[in-house]
C-alpha positions as CSV (number, residue, x, y, z in Angstrom):
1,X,14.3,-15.3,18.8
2,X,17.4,-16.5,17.7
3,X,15.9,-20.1,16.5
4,X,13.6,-17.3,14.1
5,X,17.0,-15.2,13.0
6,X,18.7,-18.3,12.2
7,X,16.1,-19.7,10.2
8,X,15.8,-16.5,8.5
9,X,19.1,-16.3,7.9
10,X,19.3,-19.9,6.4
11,X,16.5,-19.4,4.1
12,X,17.9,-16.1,2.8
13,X,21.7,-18.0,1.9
14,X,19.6,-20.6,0.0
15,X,17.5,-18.6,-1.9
16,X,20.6,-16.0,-2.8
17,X,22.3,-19.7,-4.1
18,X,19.5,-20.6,-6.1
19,X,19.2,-17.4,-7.7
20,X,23.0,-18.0,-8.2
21,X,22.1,-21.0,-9.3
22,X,19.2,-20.2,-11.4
23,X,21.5,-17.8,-14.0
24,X,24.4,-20.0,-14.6
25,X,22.0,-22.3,-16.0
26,X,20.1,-19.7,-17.6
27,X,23.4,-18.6,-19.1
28,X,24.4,-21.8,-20.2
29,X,21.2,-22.1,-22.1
30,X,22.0,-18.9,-24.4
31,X,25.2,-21.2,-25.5
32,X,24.2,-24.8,-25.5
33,X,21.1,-27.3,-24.7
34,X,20.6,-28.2,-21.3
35,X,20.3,-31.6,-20.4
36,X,17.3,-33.5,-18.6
37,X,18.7,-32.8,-15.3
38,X,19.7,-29.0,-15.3
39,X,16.0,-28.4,-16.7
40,X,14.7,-30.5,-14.0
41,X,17.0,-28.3,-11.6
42,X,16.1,-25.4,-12.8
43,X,12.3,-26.3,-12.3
44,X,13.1,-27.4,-9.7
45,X,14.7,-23.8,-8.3
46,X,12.1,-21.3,-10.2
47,X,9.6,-23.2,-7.4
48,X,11.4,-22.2,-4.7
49,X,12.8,-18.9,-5.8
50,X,9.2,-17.7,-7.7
51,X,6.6,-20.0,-7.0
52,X,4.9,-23.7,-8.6
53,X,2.8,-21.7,-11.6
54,X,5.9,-20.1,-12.5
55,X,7.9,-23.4,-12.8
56,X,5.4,-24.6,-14.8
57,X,6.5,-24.1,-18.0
58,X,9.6,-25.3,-17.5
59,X,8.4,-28.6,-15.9
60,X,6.6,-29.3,-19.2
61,X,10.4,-28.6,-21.0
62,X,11.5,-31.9,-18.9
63,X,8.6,-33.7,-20.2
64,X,9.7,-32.6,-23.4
65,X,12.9,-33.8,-22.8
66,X,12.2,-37.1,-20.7
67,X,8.4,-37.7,-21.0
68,X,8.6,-40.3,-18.3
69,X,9.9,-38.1,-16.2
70,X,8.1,-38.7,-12.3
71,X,9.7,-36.0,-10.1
72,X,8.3,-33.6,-13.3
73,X,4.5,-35.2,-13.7
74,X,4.4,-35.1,-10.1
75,X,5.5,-31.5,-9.3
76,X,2.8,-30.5,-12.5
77,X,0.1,-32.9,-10.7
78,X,0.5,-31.5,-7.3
79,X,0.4,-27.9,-8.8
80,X,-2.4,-28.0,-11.0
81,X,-4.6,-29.8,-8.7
82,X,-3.7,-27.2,-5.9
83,X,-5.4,-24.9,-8.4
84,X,-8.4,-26.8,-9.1
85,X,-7.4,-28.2,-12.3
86,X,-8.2,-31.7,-13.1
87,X,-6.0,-32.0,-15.2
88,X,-3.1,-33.1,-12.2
89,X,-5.1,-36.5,-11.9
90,X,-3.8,-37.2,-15.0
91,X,-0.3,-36.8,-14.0
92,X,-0.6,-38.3,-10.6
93,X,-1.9,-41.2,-12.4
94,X,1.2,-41.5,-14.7
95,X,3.3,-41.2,-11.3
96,X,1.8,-43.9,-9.9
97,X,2.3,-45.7,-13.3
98,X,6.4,-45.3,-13.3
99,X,7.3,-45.0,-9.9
100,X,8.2,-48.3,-8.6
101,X,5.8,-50.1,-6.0
């Protein structure tokens, strides 16, 4: 029981961060560009917060911004293939084309 409460408990303080998180990028965005990274991050914490469709949108902004970007044509791959759309291979197949042997 406690091992359950704990983990609770642990999940809860992350996703509160990432909310957290989540708005100071969202803020900084009303005032300035973000860079590569803080759209990757945020990505990154809309699929843990919300869920993988959600980040979507925002996974193809860091291919926008980096186009060889693998952590984003991966996360798009996996997600779109998890919902039957072929259209994932493609992105799998430009992971396996950057991402170093």
């Amino acid at each position: 029981q406690n091992d359950v409460r704990t983990g609770w408990f642990m999940r809860h303080e992350f996703l509160k961060q990432a909310r957290e998180e989540l708005q100071k990028l969202n803020e900084k965005e009303n005032s300035e560009a973000l860079s590569t990274e803080e759209l990757w991050g945020r990505a990154s914490l809309i699929a843990e917060v919300e869920d993988g469709k959600a980040a979507l949108p925002h996974l193809y902004r860091v291919l926008e911004s980096d186009a060889d970007h693998v952590g984003a044509h991966f996360e798009i791959g996996r997600i779109l293939l998890s919902e039957d759309d072929a259209e994932g291979v493609k992105h799998l197949e430009k992971v396996m084309t950057l991402a170093p042997p």
